[in-house]
PyMOL commands that place a pseudoatom at each C-alpha (Angstrom):
pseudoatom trace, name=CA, resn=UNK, resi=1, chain=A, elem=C, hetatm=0, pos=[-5.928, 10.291, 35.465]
pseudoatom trace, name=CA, resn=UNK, resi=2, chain=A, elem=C, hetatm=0, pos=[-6.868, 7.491, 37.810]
pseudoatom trace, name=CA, resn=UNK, resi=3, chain=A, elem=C, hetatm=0, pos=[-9.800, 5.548, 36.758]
pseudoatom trace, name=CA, resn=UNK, resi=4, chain=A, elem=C, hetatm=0, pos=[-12.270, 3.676, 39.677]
pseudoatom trace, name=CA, resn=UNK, resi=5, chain=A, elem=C, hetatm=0, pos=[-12.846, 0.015, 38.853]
pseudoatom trace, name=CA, resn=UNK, resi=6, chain=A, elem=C, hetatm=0, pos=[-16.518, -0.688, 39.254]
pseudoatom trace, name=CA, resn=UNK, resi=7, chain=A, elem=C, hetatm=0, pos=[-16.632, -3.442, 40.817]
pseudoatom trace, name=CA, resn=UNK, resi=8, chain=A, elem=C, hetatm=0, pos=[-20.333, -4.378, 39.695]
pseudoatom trace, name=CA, resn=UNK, resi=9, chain=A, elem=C, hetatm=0, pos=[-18.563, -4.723, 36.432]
pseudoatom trace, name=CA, resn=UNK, resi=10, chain=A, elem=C, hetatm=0, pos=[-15.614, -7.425, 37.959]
pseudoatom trace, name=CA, resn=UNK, resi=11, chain=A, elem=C, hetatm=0, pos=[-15.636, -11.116, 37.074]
pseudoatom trace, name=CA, resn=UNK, resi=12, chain=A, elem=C, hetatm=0, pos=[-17.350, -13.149, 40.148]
pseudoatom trace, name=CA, resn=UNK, resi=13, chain=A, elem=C, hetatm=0, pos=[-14.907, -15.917, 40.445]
pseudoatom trace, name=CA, resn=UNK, resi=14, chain=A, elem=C, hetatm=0, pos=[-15.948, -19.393, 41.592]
pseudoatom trace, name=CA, resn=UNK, resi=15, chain=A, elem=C, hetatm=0, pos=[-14.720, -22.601, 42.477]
pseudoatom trace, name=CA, resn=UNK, resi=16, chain=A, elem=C, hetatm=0, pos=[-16.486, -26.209, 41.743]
pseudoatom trace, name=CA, resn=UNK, resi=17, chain=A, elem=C, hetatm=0, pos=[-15.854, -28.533, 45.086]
pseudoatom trace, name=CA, resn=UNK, resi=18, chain=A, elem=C, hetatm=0, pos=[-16.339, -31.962, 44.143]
pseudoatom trace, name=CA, resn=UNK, resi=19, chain=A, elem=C, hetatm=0, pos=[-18.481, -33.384, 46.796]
pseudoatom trace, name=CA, resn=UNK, resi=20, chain=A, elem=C, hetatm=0, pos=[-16.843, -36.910, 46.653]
pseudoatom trace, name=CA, resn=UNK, resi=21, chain=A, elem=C, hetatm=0, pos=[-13.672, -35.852, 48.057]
pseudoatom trace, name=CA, resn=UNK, resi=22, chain=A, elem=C, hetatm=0, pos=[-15.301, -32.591, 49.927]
pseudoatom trace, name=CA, resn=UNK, resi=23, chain=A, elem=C, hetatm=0, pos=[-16.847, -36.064, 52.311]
pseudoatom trace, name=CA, resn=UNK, resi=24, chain=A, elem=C, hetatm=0, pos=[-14.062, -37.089, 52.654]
pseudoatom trace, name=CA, resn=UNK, resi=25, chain=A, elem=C, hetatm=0, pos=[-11.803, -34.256, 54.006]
pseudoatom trace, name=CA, resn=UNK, resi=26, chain=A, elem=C, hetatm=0, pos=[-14.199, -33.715, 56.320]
pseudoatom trace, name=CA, resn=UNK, resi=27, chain=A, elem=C, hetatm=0, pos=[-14.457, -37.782, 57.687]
pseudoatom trace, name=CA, resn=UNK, resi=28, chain=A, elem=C, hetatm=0, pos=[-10.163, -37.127, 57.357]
pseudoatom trace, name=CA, resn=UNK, resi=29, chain=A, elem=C, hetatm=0, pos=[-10.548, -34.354, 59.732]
pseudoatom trace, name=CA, resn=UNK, resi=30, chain=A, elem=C, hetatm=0, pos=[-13.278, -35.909, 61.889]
pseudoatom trace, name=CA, resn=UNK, resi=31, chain=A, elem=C, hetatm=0, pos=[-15.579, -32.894, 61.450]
pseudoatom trace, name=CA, resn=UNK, resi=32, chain=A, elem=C, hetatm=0, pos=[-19.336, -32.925, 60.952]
pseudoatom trace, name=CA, resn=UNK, resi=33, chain=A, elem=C, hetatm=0, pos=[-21.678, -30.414, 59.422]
pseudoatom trace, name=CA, resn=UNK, resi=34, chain=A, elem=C, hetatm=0, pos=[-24.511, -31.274, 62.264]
pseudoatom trace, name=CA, resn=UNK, resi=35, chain=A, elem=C, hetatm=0, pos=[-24.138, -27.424, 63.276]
pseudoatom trace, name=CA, resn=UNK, resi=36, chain=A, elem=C, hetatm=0, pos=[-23.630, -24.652, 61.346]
pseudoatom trace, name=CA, resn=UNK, resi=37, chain=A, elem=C, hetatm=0, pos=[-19.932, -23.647, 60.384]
pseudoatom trace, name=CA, resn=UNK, resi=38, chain=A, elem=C, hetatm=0, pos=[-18.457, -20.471, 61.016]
pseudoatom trace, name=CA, resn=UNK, resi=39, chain=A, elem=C, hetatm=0, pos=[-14.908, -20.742, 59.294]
pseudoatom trace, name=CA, resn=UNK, resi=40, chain=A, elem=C, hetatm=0, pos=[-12.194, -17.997, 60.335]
pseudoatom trace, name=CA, resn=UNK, resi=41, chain=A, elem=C, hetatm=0, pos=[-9.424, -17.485, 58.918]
pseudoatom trace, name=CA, resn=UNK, resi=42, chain=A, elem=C, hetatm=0, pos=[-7.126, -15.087, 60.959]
pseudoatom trace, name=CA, resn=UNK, resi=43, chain=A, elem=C, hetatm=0, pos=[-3.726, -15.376, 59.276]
pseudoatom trace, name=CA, resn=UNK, resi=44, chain=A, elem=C, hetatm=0, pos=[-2.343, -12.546, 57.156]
pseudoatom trace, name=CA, resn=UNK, resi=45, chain=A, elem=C, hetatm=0, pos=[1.001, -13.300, 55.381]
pseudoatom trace, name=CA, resn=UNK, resi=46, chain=A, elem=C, hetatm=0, pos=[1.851, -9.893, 54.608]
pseudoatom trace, name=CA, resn=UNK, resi=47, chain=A, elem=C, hetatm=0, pos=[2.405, -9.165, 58.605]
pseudoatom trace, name=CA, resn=UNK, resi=48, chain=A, elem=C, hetatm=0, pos=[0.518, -8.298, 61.655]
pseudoatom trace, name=CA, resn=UNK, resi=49, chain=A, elem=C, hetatm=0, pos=[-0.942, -4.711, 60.147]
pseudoatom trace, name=CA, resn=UNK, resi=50, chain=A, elem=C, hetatm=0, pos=[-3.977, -7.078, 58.074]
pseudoatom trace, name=CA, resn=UNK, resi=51, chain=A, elem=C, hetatm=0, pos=[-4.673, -8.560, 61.284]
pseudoatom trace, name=CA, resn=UNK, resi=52, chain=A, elem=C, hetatm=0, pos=[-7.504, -8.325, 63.155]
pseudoatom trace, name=CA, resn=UNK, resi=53, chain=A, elem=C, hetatm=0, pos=[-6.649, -9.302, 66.872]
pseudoatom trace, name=CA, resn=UNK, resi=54, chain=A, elem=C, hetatm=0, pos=[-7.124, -12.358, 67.781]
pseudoatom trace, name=CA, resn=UNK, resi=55, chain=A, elem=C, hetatm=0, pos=[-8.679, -11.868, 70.855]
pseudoatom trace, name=CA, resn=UNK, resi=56, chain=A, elem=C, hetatm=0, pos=[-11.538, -10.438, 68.591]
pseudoatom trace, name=CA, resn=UNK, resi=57, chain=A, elem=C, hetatm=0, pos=[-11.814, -13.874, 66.930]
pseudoatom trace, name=CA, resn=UNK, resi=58, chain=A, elem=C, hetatm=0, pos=[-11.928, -15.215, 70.055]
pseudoatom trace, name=CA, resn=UNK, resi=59, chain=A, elem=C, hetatm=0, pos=[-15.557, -13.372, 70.971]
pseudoatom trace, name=CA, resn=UNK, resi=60, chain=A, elem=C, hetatm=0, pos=[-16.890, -13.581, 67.519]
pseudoatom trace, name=CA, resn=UNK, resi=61, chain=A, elem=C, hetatm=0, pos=[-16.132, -17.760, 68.247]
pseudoatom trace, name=CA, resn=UNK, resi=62, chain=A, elem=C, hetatm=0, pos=[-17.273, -17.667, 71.421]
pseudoatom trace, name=CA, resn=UNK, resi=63, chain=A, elem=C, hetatm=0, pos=[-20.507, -15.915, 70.479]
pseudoatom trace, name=CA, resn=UNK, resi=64, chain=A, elem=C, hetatm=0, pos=[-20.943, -18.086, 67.235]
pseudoatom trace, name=CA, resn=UNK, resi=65, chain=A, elem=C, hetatm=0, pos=[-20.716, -21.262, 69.497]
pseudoatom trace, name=CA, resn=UNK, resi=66, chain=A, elem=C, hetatm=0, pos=[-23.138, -20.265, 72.003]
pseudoatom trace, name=CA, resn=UNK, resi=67, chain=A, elem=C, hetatm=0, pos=[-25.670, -19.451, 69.548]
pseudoatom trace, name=CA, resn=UNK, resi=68, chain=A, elem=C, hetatm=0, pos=[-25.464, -22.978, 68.057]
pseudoatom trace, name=CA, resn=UNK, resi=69, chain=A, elem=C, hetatm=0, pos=[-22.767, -23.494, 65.520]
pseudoatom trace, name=CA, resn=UNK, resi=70, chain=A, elem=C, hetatm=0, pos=[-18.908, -24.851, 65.445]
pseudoatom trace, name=CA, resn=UNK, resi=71, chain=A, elem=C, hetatm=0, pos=[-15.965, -22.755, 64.454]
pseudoatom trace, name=CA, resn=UNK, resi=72, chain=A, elem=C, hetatm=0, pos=[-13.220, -24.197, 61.982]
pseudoatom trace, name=CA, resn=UNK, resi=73, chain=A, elem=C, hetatm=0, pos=[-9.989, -22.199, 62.113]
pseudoatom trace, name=CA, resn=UNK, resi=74, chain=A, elem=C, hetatm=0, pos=[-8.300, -22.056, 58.952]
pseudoatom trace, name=CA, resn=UNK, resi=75, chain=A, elem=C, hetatm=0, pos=[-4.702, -21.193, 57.879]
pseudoatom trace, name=CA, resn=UNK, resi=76, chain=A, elem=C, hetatm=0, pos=[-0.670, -22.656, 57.130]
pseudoatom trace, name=CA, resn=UNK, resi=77, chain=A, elem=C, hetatm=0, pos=[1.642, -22.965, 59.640]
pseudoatom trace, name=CA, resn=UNK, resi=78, chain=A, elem=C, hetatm=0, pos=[2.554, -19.940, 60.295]
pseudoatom trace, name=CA, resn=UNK, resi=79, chain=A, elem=C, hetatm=0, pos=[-0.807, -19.312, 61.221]
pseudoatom trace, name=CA, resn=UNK, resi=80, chain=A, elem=C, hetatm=0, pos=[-1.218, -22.041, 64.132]
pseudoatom trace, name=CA, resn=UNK, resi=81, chain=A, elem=C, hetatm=0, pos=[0.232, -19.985, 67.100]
pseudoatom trace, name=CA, resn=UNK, resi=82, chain=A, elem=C, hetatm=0, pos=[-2.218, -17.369, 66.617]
pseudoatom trace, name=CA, resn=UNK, resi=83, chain=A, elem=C, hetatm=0, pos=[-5.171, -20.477, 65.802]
pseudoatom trace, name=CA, resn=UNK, resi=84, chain=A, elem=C, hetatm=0, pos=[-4.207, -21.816, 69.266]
pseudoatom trace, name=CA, resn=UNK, resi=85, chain=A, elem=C, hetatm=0, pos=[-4.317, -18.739, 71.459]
pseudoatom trace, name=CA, resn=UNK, resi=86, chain=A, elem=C, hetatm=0, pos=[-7.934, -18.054, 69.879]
pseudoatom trace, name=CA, resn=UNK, resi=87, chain=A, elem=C, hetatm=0, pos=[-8.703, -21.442, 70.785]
pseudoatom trace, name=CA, resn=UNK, resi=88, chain=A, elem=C, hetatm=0, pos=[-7.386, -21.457, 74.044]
pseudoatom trace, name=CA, resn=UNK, resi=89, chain=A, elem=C, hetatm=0, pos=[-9.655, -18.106, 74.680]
pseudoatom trace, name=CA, resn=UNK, resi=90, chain=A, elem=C, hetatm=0, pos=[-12.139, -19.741, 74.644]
pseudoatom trace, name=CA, resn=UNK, resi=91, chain=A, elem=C, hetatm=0, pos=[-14.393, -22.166, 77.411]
pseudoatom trace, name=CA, resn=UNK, resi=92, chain=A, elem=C, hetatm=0, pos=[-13.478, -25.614, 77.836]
pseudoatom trace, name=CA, resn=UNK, resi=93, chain=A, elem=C, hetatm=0, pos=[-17.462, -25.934, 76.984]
pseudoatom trace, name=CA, resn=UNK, resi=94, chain=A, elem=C, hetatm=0, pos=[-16.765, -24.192, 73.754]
pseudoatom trace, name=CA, resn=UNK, resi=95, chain=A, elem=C, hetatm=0, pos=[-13.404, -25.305, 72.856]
pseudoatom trace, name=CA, resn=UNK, resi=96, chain=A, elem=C, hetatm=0, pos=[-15.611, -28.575, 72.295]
pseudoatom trace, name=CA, resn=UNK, resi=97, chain=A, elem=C, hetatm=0, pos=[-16.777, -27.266, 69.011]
pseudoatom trace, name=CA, resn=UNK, resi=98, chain=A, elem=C, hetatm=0, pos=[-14.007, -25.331, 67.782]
pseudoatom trace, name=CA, resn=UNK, resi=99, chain=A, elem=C, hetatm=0, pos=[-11.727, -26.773, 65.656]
pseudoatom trace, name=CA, resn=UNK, resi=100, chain=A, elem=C, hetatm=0, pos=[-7.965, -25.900, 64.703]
pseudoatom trace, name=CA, resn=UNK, resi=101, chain=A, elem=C, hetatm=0, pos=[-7.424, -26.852, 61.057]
pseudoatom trace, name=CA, resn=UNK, resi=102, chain=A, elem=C, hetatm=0, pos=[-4.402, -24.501, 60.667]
pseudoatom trace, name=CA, resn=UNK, resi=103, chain=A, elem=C, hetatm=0, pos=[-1.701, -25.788, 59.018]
pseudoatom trace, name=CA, resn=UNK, resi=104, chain=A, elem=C, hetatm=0, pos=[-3.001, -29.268, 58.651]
pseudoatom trace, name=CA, resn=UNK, resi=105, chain=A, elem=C, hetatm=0, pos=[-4.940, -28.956, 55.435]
pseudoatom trace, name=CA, resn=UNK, resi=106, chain=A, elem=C, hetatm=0, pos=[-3.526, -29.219, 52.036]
pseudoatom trace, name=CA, resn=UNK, resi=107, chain=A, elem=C, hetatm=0, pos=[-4.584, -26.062, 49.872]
pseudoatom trace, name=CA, resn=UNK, resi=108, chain=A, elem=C, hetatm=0, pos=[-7.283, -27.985, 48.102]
pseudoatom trace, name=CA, resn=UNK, resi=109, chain=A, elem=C, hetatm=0, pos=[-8.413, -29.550, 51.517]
pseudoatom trace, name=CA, resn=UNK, resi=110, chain=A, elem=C, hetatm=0, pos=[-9.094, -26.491, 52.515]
pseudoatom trace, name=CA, resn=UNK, resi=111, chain=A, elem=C, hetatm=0, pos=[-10.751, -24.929, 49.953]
pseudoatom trace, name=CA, resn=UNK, resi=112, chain=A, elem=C, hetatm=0, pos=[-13.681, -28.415, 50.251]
pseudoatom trace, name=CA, resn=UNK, resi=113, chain=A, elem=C, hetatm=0, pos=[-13.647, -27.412, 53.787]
pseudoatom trace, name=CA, resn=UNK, resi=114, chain=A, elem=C, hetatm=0, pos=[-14.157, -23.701, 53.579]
pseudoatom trace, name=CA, resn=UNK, resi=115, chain=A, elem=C, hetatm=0, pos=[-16.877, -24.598, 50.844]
pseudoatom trace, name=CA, resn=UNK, resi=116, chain=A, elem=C, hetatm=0, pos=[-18.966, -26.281, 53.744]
pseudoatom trace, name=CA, resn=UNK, resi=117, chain=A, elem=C, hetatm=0, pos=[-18.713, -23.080, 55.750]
pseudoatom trace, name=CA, resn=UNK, resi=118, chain=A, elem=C, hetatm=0, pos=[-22.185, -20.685, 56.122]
pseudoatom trace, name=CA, resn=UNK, resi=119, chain=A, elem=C, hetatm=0, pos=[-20.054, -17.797, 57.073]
pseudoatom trace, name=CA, resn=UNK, resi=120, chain=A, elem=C, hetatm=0, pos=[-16.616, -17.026, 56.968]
pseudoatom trace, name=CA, resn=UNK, resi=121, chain=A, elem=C, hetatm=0, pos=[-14.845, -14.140, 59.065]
pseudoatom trace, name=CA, resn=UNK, resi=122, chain=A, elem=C, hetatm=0, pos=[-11.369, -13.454, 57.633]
pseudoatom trace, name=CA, resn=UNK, resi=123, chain=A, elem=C, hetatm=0, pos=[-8.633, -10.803, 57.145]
pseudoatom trace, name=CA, resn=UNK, resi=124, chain=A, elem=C, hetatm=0, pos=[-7.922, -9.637, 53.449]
pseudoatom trace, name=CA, resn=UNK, resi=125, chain=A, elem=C, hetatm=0, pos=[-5.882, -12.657, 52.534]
pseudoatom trace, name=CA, resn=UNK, resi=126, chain=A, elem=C, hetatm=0, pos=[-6.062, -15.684, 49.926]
pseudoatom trace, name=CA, resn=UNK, resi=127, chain=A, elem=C, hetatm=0, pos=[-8.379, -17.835, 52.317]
pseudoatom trace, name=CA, resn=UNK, resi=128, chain=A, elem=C, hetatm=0, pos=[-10.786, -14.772, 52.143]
pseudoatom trace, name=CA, resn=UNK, resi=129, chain=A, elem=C, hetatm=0, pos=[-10.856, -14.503, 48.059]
pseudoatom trace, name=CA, resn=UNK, resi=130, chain=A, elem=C, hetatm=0, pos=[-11.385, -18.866, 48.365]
pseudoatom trace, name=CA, resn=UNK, resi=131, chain=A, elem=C, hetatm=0, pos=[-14.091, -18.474, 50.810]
pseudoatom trace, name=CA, resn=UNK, resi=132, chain=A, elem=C, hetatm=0, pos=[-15.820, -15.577, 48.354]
pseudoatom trace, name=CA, resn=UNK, resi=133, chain=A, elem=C, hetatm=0, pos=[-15.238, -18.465, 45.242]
pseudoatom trace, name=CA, resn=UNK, resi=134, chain=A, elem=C, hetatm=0, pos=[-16.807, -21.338, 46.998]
pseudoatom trace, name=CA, resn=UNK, resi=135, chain=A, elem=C, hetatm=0, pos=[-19.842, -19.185, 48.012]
pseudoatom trace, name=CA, resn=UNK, resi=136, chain=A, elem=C, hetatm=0, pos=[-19.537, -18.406, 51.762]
pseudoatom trace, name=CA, resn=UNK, resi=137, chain=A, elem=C, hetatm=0, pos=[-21.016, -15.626, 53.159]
pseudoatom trace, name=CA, resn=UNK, resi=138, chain=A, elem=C, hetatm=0, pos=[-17.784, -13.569, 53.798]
pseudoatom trace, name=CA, resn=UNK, resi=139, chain=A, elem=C, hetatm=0, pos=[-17.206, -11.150, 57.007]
pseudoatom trace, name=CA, resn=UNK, resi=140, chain=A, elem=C, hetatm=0, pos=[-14.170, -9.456, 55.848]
pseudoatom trace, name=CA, resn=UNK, resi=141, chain=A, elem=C, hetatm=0, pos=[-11.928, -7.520, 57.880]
pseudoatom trace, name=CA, resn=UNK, resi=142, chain=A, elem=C, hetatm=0, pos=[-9.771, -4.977, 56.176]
pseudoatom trace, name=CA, resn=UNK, resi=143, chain=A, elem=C, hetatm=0, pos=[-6.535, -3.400, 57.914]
pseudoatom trace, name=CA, resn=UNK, resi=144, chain=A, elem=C, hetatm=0, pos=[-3.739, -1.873, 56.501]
pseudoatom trace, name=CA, resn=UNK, resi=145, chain=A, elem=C, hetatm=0, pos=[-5.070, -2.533, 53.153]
pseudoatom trace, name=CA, resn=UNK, resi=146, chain=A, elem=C, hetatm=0, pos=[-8.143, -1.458, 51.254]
pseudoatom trace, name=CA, resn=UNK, resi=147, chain=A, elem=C, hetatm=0, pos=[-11.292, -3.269, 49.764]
pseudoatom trace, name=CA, resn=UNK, resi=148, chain=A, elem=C, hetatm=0, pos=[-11.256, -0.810, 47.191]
pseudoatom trace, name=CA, resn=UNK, resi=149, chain=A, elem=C, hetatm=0, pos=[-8.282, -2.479, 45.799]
pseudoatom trace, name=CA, resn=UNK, resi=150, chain=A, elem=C, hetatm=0, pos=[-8.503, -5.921, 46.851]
pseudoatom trace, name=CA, resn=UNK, resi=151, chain=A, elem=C, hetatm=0, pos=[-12.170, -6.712, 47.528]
pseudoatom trace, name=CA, resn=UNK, resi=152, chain=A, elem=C, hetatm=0, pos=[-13.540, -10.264, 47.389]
pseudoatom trace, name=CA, resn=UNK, resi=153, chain=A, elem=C, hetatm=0, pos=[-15.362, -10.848, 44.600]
pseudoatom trace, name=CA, resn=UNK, resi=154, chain=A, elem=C, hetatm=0, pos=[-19.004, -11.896, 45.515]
pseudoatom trace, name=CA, resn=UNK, resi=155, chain=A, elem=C, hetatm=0, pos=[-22.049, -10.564, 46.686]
pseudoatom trace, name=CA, resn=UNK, resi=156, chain=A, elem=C, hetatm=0, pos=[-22.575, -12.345, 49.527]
pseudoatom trace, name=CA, resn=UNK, resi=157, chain=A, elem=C, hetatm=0, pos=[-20.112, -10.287, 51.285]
pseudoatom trace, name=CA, resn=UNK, resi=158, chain=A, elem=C, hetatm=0, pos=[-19.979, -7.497, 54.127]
pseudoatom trace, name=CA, resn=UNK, resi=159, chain=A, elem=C, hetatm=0, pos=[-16.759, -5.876, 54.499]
pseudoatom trace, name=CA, resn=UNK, resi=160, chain=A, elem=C, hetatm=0, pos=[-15.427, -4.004, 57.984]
pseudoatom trace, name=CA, resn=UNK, resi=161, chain=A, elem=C, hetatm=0, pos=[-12.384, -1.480, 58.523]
pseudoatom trace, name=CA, resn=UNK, resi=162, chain=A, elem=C, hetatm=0, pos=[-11.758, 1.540, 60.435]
pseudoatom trace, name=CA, resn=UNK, resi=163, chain=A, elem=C, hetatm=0, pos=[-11.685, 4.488, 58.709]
pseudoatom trace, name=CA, resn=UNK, resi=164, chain=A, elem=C, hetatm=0, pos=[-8.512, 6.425, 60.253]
pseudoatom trace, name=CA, resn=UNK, resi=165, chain=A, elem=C, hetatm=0, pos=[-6.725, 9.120, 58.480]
pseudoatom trace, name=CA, resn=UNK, resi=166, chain=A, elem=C, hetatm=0, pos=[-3.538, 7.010, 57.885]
pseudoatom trace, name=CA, resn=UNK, resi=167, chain=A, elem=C, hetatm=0, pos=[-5.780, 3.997, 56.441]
pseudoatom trace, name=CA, resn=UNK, resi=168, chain=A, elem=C, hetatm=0, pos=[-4.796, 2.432, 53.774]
pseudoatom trace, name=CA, resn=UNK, resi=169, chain=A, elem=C, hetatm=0, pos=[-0.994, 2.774, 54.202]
pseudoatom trace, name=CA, resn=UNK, resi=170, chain=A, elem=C, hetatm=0, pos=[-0.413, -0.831, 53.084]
pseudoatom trace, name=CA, resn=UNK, resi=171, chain=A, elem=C, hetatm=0, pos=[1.995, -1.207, 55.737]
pseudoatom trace, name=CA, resn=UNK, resi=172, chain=A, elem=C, hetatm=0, pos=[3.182, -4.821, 57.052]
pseudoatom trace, name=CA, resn=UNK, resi=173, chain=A, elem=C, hetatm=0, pos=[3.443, -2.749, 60.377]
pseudoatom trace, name=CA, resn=UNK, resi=174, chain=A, elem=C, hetatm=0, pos=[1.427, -0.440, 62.254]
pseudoatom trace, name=CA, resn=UNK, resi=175, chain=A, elem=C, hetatm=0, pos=[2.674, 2.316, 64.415]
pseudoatom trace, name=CA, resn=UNK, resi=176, chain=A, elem=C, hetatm=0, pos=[-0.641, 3.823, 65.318]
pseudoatom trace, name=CA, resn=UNK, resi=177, chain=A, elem=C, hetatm=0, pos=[-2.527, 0.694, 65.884]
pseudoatom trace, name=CA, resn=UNK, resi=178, chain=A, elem=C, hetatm=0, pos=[-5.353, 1.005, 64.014]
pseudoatom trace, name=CA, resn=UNK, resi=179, chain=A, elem=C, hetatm=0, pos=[-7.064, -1.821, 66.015]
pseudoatom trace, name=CA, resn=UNK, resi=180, chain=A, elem=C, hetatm=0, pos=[-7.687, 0.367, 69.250]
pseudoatom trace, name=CA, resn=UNK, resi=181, chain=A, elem=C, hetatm=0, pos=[-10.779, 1.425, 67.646]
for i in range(1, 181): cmd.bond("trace and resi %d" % i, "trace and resi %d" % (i + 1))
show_as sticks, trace
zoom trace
C-alpha cells in the first residue's frame, strides 16, 4: 500500500549565506540590490519536458522590470542559450536590468546570489530546492514531473502545473506538449 508523505511533516531545509562573501559575488558580478530581484532559473537538466518556455520567462521578466525590479538569470552552461534568447526577448530598455548569470557562477556563487533574490521563478530543478533553502519566495513551475514528489521544501512557496491527463509522466520528452495550455 502506498503511503502519502505529508509534507507539513518534511524537514524545511536551509542554507546559511555568509554575508562577507555574499558582497562580494555580487561587486564580482557588478550587480546591485538597489531594485528588487526577481531570480529565474529556467534550465532543467533532465530535458526540455521540465521546461517552461522561455518565451514565458521572457513576459514574466519583462513585466517584473517594468514594475520596478531587475531580473538575474541563473543556471550552468548548458543553460546559457536558452538565458540569452530570454534576454534577447526582451526591450533594449529592459535588457538594461536583466542580467545573464548562467553559467558564470560557481555553485556556491550562486547560491549567495539567489539568497539576495525576493522571488524566484524556476522549473523543478536543483536551483529551485537552493532558492527554497536560502529563503526566496519560490514561483515554481512543474512539468513533466510532480510537486507531490519533488516539492521544494518551504513555505514561502506557490507552485504552478497543468493538470493534463498524461501529467506526471516523468518524461525527458513531451509528445503532447503540455505547454500549449
Amino acid at each position: 500500500m502506498k503511503q502519502e508523505v505529508k509534507l507539513e511533516y518534511c524537514p524545511r531545509p536551509a542554507l546559511r549565506v555568509d554575508t562577507q562573501a555574499q558582497a562580494n559575488t555580487i561587486k564580482k558580478f557588478g550587480l546591485t540590490n538597489e531594485r528588487a530581484v526577481v531570480g529565474m532559473c529556467p534550465g532543467a537538466e533532465f530535458g526540455p519536458a521540465k521546461r517552461w518556455p522561455d518565451a514565458h520567462y521572457a513576459e514574466v521578466a519583462e513585466h517584473a522590470i517594468k514594475q520596478g525590479q531587475q531580473v538575474w538569470l541563473f543556471g550552468s552552461k548548458k543553460d546559457r542559450e536558452v538565458t540569452e534568447k530570454i534576454r534577447d526577448a526582451l526591450t533594449k530598455e529592459a535588457q538594461s536590468h536583466c542580467y545573464n548569470l548562467a553559467g558564470s557562477t560557481s555553485l556556491i556563487e550562486a547560491v549567495d546570489l539567489l539568497a539576495v533574490c525576493d522571488t524566484v521563478v524556476s522549473n523543478d530543478s536543483g536551483l529551485m530546492h537552493i532558492s527554497a533553502a536560502v529563503g526566496a519566495n519560490v514561483i515554481a513551475v512543474y512539468g513533466s514531473s510532480s510537486p507531490s514528489y519533488t516539492p521544494p521544501l518551504s513555505d514561502s512557496v506557490k507552485i504552478i502545473n497543468n493538470d493534463v491527463e498524461c501529467r506526471p509522466c516523468f518524461k525527458r520528452t513531451c509528445h503532447w506538449d503540455i505547454w500549449i495550455a
